[in-house]
C-alpha positions as CSV (number, residue, x, y, z in Angstrom):
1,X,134.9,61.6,18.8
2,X,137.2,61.6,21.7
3,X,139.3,58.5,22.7
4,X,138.9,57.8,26.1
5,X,141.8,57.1,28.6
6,X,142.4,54.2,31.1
7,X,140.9,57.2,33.7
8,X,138.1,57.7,31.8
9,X,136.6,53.7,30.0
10,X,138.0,52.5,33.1
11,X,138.9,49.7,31.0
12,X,141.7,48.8,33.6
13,X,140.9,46.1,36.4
14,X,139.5,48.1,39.2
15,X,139.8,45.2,41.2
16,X,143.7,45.2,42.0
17,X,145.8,47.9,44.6
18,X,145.3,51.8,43.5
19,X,148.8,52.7,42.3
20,X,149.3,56.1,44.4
21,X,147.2,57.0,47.6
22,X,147.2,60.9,48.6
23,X,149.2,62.2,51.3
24,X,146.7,64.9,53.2
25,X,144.3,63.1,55.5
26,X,140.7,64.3,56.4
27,X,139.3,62.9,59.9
28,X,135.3,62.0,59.8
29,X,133.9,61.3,62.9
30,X,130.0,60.8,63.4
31,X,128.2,59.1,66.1
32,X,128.9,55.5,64.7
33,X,132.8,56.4,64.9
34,X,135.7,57.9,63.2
35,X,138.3,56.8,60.6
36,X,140.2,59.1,58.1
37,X,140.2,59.6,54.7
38,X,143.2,60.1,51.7
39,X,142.6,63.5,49.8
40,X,144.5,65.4,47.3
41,X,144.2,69.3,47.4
42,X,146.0,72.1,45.6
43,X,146.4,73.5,48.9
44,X,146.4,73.6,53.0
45,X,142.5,73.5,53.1
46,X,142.3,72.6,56.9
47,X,144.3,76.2,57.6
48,X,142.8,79.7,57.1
49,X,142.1,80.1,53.5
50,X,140.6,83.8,53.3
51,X,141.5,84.1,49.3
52,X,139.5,81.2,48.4
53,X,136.0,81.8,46.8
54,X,135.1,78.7,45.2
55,X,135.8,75.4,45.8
56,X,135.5,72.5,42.9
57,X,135.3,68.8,45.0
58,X,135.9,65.9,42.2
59,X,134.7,62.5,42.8
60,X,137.1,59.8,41.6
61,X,135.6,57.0,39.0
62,X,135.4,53.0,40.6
63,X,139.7,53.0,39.5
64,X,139.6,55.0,43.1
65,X,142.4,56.9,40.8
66,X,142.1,59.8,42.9
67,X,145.5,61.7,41.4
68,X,144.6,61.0,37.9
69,X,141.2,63.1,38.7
70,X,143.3,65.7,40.8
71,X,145.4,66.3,37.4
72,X,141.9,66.4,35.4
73,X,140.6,69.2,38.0
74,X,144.1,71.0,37.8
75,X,143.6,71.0,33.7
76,X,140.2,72.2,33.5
77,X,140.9,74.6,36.4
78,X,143.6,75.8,34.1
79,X,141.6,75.8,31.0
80,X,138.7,77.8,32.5
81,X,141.2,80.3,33.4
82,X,140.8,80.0,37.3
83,X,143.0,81.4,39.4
84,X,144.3,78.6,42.3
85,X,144.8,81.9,44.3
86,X,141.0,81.7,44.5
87,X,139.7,78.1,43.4
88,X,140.3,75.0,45.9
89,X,140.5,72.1,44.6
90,X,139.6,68.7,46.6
91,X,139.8,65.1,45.6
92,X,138.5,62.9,48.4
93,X,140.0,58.8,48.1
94,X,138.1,56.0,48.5
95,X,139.9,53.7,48.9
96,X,139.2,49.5,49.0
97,X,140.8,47.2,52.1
98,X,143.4,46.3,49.4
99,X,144.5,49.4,49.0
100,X,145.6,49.6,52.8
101,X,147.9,46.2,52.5
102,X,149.4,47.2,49.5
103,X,150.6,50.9,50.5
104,X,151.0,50.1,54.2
105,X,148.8,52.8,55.2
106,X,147.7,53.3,58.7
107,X,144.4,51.3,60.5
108,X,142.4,54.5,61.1
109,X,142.3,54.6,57.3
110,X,138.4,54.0,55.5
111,X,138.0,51.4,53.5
112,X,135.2,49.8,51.7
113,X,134.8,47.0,49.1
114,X,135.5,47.4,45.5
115,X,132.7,49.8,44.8
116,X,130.3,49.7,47.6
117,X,131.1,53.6,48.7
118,X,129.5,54.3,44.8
119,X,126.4,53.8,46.4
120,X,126.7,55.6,50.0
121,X,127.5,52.7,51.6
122,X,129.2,51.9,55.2
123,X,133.4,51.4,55.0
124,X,134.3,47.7,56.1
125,X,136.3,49.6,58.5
126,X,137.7,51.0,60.8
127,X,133.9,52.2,61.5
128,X,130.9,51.6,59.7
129,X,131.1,55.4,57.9
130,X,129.3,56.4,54.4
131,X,130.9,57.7,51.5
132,X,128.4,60.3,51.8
133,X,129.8,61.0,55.8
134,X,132.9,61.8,53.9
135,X,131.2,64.6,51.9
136,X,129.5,65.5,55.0
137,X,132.9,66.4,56.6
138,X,134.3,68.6,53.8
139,X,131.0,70.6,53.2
140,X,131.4,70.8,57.4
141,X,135.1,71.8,57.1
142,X,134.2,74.3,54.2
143,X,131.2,76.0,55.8
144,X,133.7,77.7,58.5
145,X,133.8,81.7,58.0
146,X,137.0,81.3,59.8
147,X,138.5,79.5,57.6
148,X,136.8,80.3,54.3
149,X,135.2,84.0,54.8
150,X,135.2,84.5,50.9
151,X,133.6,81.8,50.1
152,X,130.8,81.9,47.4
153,X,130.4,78.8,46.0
154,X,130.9,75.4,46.2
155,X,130.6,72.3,43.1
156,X,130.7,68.6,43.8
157,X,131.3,66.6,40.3
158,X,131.9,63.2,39.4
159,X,132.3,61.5,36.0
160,X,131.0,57.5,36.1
161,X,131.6,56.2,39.4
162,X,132.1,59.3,40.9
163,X,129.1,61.0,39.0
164,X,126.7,57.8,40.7
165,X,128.1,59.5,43.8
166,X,127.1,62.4,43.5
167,X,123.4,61.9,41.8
168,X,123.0,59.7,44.9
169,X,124.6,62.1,47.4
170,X,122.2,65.3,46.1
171,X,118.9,62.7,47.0
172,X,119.9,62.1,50.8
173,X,122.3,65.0,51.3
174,X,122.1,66.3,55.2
175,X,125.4,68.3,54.8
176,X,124.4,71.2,52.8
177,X,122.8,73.1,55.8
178,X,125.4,75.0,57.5
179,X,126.8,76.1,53.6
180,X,122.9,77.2,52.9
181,X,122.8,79.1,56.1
182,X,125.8,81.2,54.7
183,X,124.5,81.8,51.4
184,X,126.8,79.7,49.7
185,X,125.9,78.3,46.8
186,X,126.2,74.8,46.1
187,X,126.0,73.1,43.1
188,X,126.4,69.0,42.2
189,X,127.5,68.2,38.8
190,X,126.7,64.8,37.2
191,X,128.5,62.8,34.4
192,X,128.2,60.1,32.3
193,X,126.7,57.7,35.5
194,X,125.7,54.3,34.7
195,X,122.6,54.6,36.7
196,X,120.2,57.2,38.5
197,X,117.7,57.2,41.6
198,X,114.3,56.7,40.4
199,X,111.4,58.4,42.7
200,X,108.8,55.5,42.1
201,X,108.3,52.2,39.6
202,X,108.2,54.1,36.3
203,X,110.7,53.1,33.8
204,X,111.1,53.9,30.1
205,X,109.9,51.1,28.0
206,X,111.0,49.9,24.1
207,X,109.3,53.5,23.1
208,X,110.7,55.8,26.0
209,X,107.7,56.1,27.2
210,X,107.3,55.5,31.2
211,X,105.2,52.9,32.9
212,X,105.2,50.5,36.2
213,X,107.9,48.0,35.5
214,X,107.2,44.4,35.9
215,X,109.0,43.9,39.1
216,X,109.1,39.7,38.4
217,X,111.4,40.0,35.6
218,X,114.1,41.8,37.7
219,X,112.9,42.4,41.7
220,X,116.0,44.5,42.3
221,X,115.1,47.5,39.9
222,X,113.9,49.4,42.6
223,X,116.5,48.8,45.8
224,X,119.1,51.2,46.2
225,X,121.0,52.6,44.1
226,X,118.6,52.3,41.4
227,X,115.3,53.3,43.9
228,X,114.2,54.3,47.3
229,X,113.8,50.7,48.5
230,X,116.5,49.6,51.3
231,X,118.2,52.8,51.8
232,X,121.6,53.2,53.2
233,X,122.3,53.7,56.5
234,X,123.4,57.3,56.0
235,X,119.4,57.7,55.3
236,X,118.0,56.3,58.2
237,X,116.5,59.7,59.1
238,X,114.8,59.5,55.9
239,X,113.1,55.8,56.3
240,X,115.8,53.5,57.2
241,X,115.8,50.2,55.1
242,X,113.1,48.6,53.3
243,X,110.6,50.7,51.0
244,X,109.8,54.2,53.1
245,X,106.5,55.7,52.4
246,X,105.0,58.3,49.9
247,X,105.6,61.1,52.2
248,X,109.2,60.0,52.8
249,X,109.9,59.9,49.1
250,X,108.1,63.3,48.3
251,X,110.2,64.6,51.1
252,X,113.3,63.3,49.4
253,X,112.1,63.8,45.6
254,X,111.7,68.0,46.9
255,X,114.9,68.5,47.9
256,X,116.3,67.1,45.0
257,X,114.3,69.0,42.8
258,X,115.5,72.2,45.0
259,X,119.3,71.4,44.5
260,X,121.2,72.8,42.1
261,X,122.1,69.7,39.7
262,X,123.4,69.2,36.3
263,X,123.8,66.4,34.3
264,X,126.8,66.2,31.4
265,X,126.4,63.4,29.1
266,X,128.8,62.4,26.4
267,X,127.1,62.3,23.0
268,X,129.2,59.3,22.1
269,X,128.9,57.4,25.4
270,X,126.7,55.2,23.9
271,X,128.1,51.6,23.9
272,X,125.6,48.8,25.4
273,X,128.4,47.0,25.7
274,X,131.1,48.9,27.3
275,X,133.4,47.1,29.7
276,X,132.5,49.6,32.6
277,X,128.8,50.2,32.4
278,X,126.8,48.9,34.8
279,X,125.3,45.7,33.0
280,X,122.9,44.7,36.2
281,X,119.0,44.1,35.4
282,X,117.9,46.8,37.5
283,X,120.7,49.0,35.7
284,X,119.2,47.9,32.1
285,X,115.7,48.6,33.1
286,X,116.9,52.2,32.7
287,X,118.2,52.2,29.2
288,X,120.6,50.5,27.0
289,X,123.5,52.8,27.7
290,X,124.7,55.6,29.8
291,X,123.8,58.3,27.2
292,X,120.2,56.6,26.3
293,X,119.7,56.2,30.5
294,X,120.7,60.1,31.1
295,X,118.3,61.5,28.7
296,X,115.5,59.1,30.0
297,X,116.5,60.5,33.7
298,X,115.6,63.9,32.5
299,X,112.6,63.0,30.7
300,X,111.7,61.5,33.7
301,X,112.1,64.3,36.1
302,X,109.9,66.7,33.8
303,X,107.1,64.5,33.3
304,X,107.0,64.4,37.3
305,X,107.4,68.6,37.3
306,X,105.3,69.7,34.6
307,X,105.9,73.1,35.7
308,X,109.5,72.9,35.1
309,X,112.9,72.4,37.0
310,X,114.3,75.1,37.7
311,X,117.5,74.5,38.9
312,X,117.8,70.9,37.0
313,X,119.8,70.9,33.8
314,X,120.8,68.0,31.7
315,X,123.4,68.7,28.1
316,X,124.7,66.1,25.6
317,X,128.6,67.1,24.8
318,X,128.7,65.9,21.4
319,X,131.5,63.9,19.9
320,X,132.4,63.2,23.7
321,X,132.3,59.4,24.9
322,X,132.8,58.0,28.4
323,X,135.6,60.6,28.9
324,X,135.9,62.8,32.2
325,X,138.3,64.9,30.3
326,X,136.4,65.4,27.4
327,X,133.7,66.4,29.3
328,X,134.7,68.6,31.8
329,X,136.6,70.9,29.6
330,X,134.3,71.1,27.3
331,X,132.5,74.8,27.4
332,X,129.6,73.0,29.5
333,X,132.1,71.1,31.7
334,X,134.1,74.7,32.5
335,X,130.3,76.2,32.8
336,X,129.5,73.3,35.1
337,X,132.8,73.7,37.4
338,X,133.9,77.0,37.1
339,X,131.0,79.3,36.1
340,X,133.0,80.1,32.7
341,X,132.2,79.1,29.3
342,X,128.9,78.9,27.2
343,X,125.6,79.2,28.9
């Protein structure tokens, strides 16, 4: 079993000032304003980059650790034997509004609370912008053939924090389009979340069997992040707040199932009791731990697609606990990624 590092247990305070804060700057703009976000890059990817043929975009974990997950995608770039001639890689920041006083950094910077942008939610300034707007802008940035003409394919991944991103992101996603129009494939890579978007009141009980959960012993286990009820305000196209209707969520629940999405799990990630995991009623009405909650979420998903999902994957990396390194260069992680290692 791997021993996981203060990146990956995030055993660490995340409550306290990141400790570095990337250099590059991406503006987002949307109709509710603009504001700009930190990102590390292993090169110039607002300029031409006609070379480039995939691009591999990491989601930090709740530490907002951003460089520490730029050096994890530089190793497992490495170890999958991609070339950075022809593999971008891109670490978005999000940052919290301590991070700003500590580093001095300027007011057009995003910032939301501690963990809220885990969930797609609206920065506490300097405009009311979702994490999700953020991925908006790069899928927007990356869908030029100007500047990318080679590209083929495009991964976002997150481990813990950042894989609850992207689970979340690949439900209410309305910044693939421009990327599908070009035939470029994009792919969103989940692992080791502490929780998943369920499509209705099912839950696994004692046996792992799925029935309607008793809504009195915990009446968040359906909001947001852990359900469709009282969506963000990134998915007010898709039923604003408050519970949206069955042909809302069957809209939702089909694009989902049409993305390209696989789960990693770490065989060893398994601790009820880890400092990190989310310990929240609505949380444990999905397992006991991250590892029992991932292999529910895919039992879940096939019981509501009978007929099979397609492009929906889900591994266990054995010996592997809650470790972003461990899993993502593991042969699956590099599969994941890059497109290289064991199928």
């Amino acid at each position: 079993m791997t021993q996981p590092s203060i990146m990956d247990d995030e055993r660490a305070p995340n409550e306290r000032p990141v400790a570095v804060v990337a250099s590059r700057y991406l503006q987002v703009s949307t109709p509710a304003g603009s504001g700009t976000v930190p990102v590390f890059a292993n090169g110039d990817w607002l300029a031409p980059a006609p070379t480039v043929r995939r691009v591999v975009i990491l989601i930090h974990g709740r530490l907002r650790n951003g460089d520490t997950y730029f050096e994890l995608a530089q190793r497992a770039c490495e170890s999958a034997g991609a070339s950075a001639d022809d593999t971008l890689l891109i670490v978005p920041q999000f940052l919290a509004s301590a991070d700003l006083d500590a580093h001095a950094l300027p007011s057009s910077t995003l910032h939301w609370d501690w963990t809220g942008w885990m969930g797609g939610d609206n920065s506490q300034g300097p405009a009311p912008l979702s994490s999700f707007d953020v991925l908006d802008a790069i899928l927007h940035t990356l869908a030029s053939r100007e500047q990318f003409g080679a590209l083929t394919d495009v991964v976002i991944a997150g481990h813990s924090g950042g894989g609850q991103v992207v689970q979340r992101y690949a439900v209410v996603a309305r910044g693939d389009a421009l990327l599908t129009a070009r035939g470029v494939a994009l792919r969103y890579v989940v692992a080791n979340p502490s929780s998943y978007v369920y499509f209705d009141a099912m839950r696994p009980d004692a046996r792992g069997e799925f029935v309607a959960f008793d809504a009195a012993s915990c009446s968040s286990f359906n909001r947001w992040k852990y359900g469709l009820e009282h969506l963000p305000a990134y998915a007010k196209d898709a039923g604003a707040s408050g519970t949206i209707d069955d042909a809302m969520t069957e809209k939702l629940e089909a694009r989902y199932v049409q993305r390209d999405v696989t789960v990693l799990l770490g065989g060893a990630d398994c601790d009820p009791q880890h400092p990190a995991l989310d310990r929240s009623c609505a949380a444990r009405a999905q397992g006991a731990h991250r590892l029992e909650r991932g292999l529910a979420y895919a039992r879940y998903m096939a019981s509501r697609h009978p007929r099979g999902l397609s492009t929906h994957r889900t591994f266990v990396i054995d010996g592997v606990g809650h470790d972003a390194g461990g899993i993502f260069t593991s042969a699956r992680g590099r599969e994941a990624l890059f497109g290289t290692g064991q199928r």
